[in-house]
MARPA-199196 format. One record per residue (C-alpha): residue number from 1; x, y, z. Coordinates in steps of 0.02 Angstrom, whole numbers. Last residue first. Example, Ala and Ser with C-alpha at 12.3 -4.5 7.8 and 13.67 -1.06 7.14 Angstrom:
# residues 2
<2,<684,-53,357>>
<1,<615,-225,390>>
This chain:
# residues 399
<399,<-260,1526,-2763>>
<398,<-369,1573,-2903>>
<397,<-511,1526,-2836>>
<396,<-586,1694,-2784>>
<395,<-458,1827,-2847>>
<394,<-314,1866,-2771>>
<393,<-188,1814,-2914>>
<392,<-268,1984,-3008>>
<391,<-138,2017,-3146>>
<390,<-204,1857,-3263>>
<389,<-127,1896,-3406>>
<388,<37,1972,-3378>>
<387,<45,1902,-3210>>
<386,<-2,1728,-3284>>
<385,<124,1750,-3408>>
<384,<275,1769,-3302>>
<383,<215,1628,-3193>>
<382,<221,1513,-3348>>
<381,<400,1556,-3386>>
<380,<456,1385,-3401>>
<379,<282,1339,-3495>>
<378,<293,1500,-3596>>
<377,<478,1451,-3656>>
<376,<436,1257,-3697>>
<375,<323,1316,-3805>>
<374,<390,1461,-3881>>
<373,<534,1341,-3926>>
<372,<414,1201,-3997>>
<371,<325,1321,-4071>>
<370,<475,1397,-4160>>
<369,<555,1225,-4206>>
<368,<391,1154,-4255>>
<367,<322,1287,-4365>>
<366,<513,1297,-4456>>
<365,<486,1104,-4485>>
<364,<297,1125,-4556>>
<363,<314,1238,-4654>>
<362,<474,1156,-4754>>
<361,<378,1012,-4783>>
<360,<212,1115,-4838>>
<359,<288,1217,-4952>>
<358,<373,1095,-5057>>
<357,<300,916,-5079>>
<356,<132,977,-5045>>
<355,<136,1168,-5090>>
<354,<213,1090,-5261>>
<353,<75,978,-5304>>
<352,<71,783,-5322>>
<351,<56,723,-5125>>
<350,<199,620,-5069>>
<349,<268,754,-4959>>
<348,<96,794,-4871>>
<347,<105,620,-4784>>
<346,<306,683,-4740>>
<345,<214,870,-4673>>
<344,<86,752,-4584>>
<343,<224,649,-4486>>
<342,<308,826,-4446>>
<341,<155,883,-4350>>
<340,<148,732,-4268>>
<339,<322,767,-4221>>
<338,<313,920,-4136>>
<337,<202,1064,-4091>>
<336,<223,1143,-3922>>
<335,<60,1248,-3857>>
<334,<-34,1141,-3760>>
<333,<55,1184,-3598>>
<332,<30,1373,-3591>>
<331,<-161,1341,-3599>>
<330,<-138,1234,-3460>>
<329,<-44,1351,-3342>>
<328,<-207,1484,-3404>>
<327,<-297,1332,-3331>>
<326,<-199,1331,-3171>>
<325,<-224,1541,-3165>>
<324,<-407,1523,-3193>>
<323,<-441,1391,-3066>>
<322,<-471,1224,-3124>>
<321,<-641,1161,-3134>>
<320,<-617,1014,-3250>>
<319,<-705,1129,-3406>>
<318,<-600,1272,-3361>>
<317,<-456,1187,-3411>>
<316,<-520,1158,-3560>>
<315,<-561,1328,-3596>>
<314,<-378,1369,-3534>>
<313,<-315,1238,-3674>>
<312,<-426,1326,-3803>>
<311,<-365,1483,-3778>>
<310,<-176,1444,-3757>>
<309,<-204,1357,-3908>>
<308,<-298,1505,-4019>>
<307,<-138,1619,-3938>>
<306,<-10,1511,-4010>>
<305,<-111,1500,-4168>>
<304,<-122,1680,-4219>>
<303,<39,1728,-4211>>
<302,<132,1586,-4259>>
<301,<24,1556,-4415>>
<300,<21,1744,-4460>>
<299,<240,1704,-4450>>
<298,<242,1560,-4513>>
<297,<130,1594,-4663>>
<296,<264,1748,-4716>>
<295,<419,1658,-4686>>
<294,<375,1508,-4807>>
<293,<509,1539,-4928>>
<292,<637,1582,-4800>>
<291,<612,1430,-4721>>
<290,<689,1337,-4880>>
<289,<850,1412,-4867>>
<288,<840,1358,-4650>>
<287,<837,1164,-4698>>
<286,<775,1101,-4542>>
<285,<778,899,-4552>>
<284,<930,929,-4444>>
<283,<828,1007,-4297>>
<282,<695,868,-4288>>
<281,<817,753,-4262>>
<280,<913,838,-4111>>
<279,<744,851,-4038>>
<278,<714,622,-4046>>
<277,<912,631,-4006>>
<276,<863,701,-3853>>
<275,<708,591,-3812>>
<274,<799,423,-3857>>
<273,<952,482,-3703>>
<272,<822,537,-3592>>
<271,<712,390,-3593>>
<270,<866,287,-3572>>
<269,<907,383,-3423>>
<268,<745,367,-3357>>
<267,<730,179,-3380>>
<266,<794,117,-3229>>
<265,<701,242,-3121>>
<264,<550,255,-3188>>
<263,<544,64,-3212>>
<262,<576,41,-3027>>
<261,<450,148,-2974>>
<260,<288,61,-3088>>
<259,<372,-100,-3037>>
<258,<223,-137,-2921>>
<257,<106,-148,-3065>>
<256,<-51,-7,-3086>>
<255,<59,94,-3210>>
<254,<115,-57,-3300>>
<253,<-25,-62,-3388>>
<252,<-38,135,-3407>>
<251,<122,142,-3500>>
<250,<61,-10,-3623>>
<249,<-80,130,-3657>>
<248,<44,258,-3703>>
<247,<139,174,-3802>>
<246,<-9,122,-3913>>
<245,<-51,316,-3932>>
<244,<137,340,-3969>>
<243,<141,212,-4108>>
<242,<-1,310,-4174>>
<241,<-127,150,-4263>>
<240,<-89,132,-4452>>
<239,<-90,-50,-4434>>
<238,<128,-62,-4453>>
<237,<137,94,-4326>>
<236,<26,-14,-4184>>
<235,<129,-182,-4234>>
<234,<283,-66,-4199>>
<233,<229,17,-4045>>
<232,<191,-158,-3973>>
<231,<375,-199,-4037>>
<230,<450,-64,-3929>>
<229,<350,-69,-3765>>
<228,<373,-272,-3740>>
<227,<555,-296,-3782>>
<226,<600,-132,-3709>>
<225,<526,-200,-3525>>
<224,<603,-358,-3548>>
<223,<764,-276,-3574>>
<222,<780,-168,-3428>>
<221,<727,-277,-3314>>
<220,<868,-408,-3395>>
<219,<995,-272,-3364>>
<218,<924,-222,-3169>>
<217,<945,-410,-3152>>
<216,<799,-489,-3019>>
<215,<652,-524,-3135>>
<214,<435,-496,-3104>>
<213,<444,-394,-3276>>
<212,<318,-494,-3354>>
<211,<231,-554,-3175>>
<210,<144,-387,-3138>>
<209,<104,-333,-3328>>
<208,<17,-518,-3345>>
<207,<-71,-511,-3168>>
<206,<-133,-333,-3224>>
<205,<-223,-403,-3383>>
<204,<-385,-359,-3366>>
<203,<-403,-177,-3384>>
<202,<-247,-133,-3500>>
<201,<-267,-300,-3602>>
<200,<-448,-239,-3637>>
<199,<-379,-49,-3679>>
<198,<-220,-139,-3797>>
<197,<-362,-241,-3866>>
<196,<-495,-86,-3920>>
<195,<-326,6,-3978>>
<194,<-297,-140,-4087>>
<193,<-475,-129,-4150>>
<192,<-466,60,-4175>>
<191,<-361,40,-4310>>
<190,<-394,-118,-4388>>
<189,<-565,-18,-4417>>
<188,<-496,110,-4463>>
<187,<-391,28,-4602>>
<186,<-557,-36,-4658>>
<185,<-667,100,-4652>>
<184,<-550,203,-4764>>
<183,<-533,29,-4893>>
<182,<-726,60,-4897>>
<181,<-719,232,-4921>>
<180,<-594,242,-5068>>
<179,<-535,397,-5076>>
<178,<-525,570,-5169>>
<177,<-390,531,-5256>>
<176,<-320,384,-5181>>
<175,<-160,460,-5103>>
<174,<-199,615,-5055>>
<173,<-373,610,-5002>>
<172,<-342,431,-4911>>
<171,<-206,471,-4824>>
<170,<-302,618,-4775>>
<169,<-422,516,-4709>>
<168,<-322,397,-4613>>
<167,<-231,532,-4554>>
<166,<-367,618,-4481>>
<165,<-442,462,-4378>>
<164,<-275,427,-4307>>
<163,<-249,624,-4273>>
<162,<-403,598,-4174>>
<161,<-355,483,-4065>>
<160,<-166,566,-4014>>
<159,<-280,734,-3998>>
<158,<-399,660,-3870>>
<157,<-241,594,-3776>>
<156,<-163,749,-3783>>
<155,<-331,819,-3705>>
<154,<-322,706,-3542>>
<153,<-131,733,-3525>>
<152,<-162,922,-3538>>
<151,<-321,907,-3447>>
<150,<-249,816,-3300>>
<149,<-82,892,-3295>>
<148,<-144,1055,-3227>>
<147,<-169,972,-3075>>
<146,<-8,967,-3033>>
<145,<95,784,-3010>>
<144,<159,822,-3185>>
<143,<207,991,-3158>>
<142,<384,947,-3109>>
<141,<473,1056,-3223>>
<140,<581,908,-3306>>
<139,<415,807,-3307>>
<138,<303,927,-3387>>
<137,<431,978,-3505>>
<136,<460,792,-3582>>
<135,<273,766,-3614>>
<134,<245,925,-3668>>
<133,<385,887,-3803>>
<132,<336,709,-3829>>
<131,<147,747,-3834>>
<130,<176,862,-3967>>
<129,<17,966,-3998>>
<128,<-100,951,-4182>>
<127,<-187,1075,-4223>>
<126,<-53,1171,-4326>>
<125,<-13,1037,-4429>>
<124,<-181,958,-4460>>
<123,<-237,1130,-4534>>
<122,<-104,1151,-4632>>
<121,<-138,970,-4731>>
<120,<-320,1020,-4727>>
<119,<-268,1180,-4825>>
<118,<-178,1071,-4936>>
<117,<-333,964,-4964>>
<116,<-461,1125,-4983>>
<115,<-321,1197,-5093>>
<114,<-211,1327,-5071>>
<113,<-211,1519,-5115>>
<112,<-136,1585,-4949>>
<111,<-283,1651,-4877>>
<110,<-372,1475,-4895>>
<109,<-214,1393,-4785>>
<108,<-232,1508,-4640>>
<107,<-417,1463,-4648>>
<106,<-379,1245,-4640>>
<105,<-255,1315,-4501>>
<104,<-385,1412,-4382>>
<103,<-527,1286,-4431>>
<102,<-397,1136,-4337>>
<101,<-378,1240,-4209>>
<100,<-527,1288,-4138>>
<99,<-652,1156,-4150>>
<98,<-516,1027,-4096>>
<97,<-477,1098,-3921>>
<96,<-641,1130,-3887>>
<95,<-676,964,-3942>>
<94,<-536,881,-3854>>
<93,<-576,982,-3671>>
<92,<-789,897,-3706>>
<91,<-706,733,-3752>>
<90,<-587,725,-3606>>
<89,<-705,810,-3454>>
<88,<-832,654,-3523>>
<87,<-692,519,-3474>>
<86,<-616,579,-3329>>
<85,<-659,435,-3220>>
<84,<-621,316,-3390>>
<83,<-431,399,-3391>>
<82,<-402,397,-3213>>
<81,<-464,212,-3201>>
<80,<-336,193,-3356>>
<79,<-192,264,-3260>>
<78,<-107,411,-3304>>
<77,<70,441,-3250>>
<76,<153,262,-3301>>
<75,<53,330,-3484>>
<74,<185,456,-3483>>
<73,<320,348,-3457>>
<72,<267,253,-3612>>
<71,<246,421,-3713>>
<70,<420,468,-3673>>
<69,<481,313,-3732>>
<68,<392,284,-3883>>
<67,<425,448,-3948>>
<66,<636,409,-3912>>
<65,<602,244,-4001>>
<64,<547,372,-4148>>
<63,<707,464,-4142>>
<62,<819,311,-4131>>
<61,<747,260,-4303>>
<60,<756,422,-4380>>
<59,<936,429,-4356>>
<58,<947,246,-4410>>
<57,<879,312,-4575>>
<56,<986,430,-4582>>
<55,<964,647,-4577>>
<54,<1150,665,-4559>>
<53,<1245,731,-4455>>
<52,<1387,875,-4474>>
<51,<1571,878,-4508>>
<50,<1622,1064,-4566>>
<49,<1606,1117,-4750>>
<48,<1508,1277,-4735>>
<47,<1353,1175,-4817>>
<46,<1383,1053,-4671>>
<45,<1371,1128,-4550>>
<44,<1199,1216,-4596>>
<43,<1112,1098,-4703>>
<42,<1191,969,-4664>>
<41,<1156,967,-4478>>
<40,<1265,1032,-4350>>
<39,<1167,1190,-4336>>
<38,<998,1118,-4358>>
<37,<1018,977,-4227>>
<36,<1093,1100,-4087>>
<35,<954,1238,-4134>>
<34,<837,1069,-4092>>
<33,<927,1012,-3919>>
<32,<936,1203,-3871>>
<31,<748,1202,-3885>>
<30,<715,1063,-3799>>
<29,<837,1083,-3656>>
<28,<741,1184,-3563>>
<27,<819,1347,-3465>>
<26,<931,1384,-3334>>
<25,<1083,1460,-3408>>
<24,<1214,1364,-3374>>
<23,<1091,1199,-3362>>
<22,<1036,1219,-3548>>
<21,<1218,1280,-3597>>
<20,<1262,1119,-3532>>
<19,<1128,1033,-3613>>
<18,<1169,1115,-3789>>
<17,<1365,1052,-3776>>
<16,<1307,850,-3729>>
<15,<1195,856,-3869>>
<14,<1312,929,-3990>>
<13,<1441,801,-3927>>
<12,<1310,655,-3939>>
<11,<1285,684,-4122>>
<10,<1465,706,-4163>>
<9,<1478,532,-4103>>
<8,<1365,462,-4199>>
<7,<1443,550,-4373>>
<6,<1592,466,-4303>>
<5,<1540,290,-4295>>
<4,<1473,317,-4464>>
<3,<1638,372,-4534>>
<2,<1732,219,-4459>>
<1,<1582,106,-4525>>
């Protein structure tokens, strides 16, 4: 227990380290909070012999309350009027968003020799967005009251439901050969029937959001409000539904309560705390031996693919009437990948070729630490690229 203790510890003192040098030198703590994971994880630390972290179970644990967390205070953001309002803006940003991507990585895949189902595999990973990252950068620079936020948040969203959908059948490829389209139907159908009650409970039951967390103690606030965001995600995870999708929708019941201010700011720091151990996780499942047998896809895949979301996010920004320079800010937004992307490469893991339970795994974590980075980068720097790309700021409607 001693040992284990101390392996926590170590954690916290890499995290602590990275957001100083975060603050020192002005940028995200993303990033910094991923390098900090990989360095002091065992395949870096602790190949040299010094103490480093382990990829545990309770490790993972922590990380995926820190998803649920960030997606819950996300959904405190985006009410479910909001959501409905902006309904047909959603599925016409999603499909731009989809129609692009998920081709682009399927095609990356067919150049390299894989099969249709591995190239699916890619092509999942590279369409897919992190809503924790953006999620986490859009409130730590503020632009979540901008109105750039809409179609990020509204095409995130789009993305969280289709990745449902996606997995399911890929799930399916993998694991049944080929699958079995009534037990496919099935597990959607559970699927999108929980969703269908989390929406219901969302629209009707404001009384019941009001008076659950209608208690004095800032401890027992805290509480009930964990005890009813963390074992929804659960049931949603146990059905096959995105525990961040479910999340997200508890988020937006309690976005329409009157303790909408008082759980941001009682359960901020705990936010913070999950979220940075969620980066710090992704970082020490990054064996860097293994990335350099993959250097060659991730780098065409970098290159073409952060440019193919910028696109498609400033096509959907276009498509709620932003200016040019907002929806260029949008582009920027979309183009973090993160632990979606991760959750395929582990479906891909149990797959029964080598680009599956090889290649793809270590793809997909060097993919998600350098898009994650040039994410979080382009989105801090966002007025750096719209000069670059968009030099004429005097143009009609782009004020």
């Amino acid at each position: 227990m001693a040992a284990e203790l101390l392996e926590f510890g170590y954690l916290f003192v890499v995290l602590a380290l990275a957001g100083a040098v975060a603050l020192r030198l002005g940028l995200s703590v993303i990033p910094l909070y991923v390098v900090g994971g990989l360095v002091a994880g065992p395949f870096v630390a602790g190949r040299v012999g010094l103490p480093y972290v382990a990829d545990t179970e309770v490790v993972t644990l922590l990380a995926e309350v820190g998803i649920v967390l960030l997606l819950f205070f996300l959904g405190l953001e985006f009410s479910l009027e909001r959501l409905l309002a902006s309904r047909q803006n959603i599925g016409r940003a999603g499909v731009v968003d989809l129609v692009i991507n998920l081709p682009i990585g399927i095609a990356i895949g067919i150049l390299f020799g894989w099969s249709l189902v591995e190239s699916l595999l890619l092509g999942g990973i590279i369409y897919i967005s992190s809503s924790a990252i953006i999620t986490k950068t859009l409130i730590d620079l503020g632009w979540i009251a901008d109105a750039e936020s809409g179609p990020i948040l509204g095409t995130l969203v789009f993305e969280d439901l289709a990745i449902a959908v996606y997995l399911s059948v890929v799930a399916s490829l993998i694991l049944g050969g080929g699958g079995d389209l009534f037990a496919l139907g099935q597990s959607l159908a559970v699927a999108f029937g929980f969703l269908g009650v989390l929406l219901v409970a969302v629209q009707y039951g404001t009384e019941l959001f009001e008076r659950v967390l209608d208690i004095g103690g800032q401890e027992a606030f805290v509480l009930r409000a964990l005890a009813v965001v963390i074992p929804i995600a659960g049931v949603a995870l146990e059905l096959g539904v995105s525990e961040a999708v479910a999340a997200f929708f508890v988020g937006m019941g309690f976005a329409t309560s009157s303790h909408k201010e008082r759980i941001e700011r009682l359960l901020a720091p705990v936010r913070d705390i999950f979220a940075g151990i969620f980066f710090f996780w992704i970082g020490v499942g990054t064996d860097p031996v293994l990335l350099g047998t993959v250097v060659v896809p991730l780098v065409v895949a970098v290159a073409v693919t952060a440019p193919s979301k910028v696109l498609s996010g400033y096509l959907g920004g276009r498509i709620y009437d932003l200016s040019r320079h907002r929806s260029l800010r949008v582009g920027v937004g979309m183009v973090p990948r993160g632990e979606f992307s991760l959750v395929i490469a582990a479906l891909a893991a149990s797959g029964g070729t080598t680009v599956m339970q090889e290649v793809i795994p270590a793809f997909a974590v060097g993919y998600v630490l350098l898009m994650s980075t040039i994410g979080t980068l382009l989105m801090q720097r966002s007025d750096l690229v719209e000069r670059v790309l968009l030099p004429d700021r005097s143009a009609a409607g782009d004020a």
